[in-house]
N, C-alpha and C positions, 0 to 999 in steps of 0.2 A: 309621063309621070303616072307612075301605079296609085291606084287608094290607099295604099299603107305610107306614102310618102306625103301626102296629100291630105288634108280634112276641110268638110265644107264646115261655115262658122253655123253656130249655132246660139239660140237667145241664151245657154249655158250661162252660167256668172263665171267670166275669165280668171276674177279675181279669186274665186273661192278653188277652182279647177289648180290655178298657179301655184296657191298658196301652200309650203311645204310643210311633210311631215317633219318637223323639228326637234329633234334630239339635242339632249346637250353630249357634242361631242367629246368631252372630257371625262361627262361618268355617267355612262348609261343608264347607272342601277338606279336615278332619283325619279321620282315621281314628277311627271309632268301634265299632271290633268289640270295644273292651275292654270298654264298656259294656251288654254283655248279661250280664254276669254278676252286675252290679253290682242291688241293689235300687233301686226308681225311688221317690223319694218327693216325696209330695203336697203341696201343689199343686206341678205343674209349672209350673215360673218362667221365663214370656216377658220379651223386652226391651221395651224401651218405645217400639222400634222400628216392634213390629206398630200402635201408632197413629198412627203419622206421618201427617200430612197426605194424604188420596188424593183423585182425582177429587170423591169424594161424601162430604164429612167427612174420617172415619178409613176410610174403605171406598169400595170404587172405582164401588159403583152404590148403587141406593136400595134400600129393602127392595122383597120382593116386592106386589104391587099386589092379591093374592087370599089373603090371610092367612087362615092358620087359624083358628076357632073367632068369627070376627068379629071380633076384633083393629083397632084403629083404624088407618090407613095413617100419617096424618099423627104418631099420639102412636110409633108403632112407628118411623118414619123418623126422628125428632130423638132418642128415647134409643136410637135403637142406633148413629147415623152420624154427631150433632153432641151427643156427650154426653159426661164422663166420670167423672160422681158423683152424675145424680139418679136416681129410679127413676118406673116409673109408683107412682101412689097404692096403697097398702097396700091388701091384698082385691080388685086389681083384678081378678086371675085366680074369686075366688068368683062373680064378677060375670060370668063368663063360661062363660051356662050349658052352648052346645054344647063345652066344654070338660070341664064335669061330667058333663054326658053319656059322652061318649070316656071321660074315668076309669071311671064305673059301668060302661061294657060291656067296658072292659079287665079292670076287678076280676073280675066276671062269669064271664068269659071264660077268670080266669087270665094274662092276657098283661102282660107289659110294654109300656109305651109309650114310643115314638120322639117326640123333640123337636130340630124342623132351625132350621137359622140362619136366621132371615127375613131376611135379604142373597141368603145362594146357596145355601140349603137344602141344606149339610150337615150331616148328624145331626151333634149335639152331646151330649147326654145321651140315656139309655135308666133309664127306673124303670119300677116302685120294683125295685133290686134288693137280696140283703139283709134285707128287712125286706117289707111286704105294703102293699097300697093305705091300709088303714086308717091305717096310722103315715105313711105319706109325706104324705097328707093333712094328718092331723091338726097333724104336725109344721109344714107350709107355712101352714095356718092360723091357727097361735101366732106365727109370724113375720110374716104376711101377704102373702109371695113361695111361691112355686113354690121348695122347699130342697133340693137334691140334697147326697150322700156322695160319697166318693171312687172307692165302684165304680159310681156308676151316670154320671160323668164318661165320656165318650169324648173320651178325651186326645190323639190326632191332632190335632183340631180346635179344641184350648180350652187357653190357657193362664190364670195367674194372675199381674199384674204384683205385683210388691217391695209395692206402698201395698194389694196385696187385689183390687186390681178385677180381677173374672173378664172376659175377652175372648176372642172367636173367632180363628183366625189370618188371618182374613179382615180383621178391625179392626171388629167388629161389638161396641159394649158390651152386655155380657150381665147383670153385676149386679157382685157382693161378695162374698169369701169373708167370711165373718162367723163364726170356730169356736166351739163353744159344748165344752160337757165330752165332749161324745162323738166329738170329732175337728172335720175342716174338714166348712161347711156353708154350701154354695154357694147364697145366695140372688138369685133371677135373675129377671129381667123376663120374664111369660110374654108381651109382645108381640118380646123379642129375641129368643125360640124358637119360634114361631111359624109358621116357616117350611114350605112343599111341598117333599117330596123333588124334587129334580132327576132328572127322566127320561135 
């Protein structure tokens, strides 16, 4: 795993790094300086806009063609760009060992790990933050998705429509907020995060 897929944690405030720049997506032209004062809360709620129709689906190109960790192109291209409610099969992500790999040497290592949009590889999520490799695991393996929290979210890039589905603001379907007792808990297709950072 290279350093650009990779970040060691840092005493950074996760919660301020996370928290997004928040447009109202309906009319750009208002003033929003009032809204820095205000608390942001979770899930940030896109319109149903960011899926409209694009070139390639709900998104304007196909996913990336060099996915990470072996990721299928074809199963990755129809649930991220012609999809809006199924997931891949449960445990797919166990089933993806150079991806157990990258965790073990992130745990290893200490680091947190980056997760980009296989559309246009921008980072989406960063775990585990919060809590250690052992629980983020274990937790994605009870549910059989890849489960992110509310801080290891990067909210620039990821909203939650009104029905729960978590989406990129690209129109990439990502998965479900599905919240369980301990808050929202974002279960996501690891072929929709998949992605290379964009150089």
């Amino acid at each position: 795993m290279g350093h650009k897929q990779s970040k060691l944690n840092s005493n950074q405030s996760s919660e301020k790094k996370n928290q997004p720049k928040v447009e109202n997506e309906t009319n750009n032209n208002e003033n929003h300086n009032d809204t820095t004062n205000k608390p942001i809360s979770y899930p940030v709620v896109g319109t149903e806009s960011i899926m409209k129709k694009k070139k390639h689906g709900t998104s304007e190109t196909p996913v990336q063609k060099n996915l990470r960790w072996g990721c299928d192109f074809k199963t990755a291209d129809r649930i991220c760009n012609y999809n809006r409610h199924y997931a891949e099969h449960s445990g797919y992500f166990q089933k993806k060992k150079l991806f157990l790999k990258d965790a073990e040497k992130c745990k290893k290592a200490n680091k947190t790990m980056l997760f980009y949009d296989s559309n246009t590889g921008k980072p989406l999520y960063e775990a585990p933050k919060g809590r250690g490799w052992d629980e983020f695991l274990r937790e994605s393996r009870a549910h059989g998705w890849p489960s992110f929290r509310d801080p290891e979210v990067i909210w620039d890039d990821v909203r939650c429509l009104k029905n729960g589905e978590a989406v990129s603001m690209a129109g990439t379907h990502l998965g479900h907020n599905l919240p369980d007792g301990k808050g929202n808990r974002y279960c996501i297709n690891l072929v929709s995060i998949a992605g290379r950072p964009i150089q």
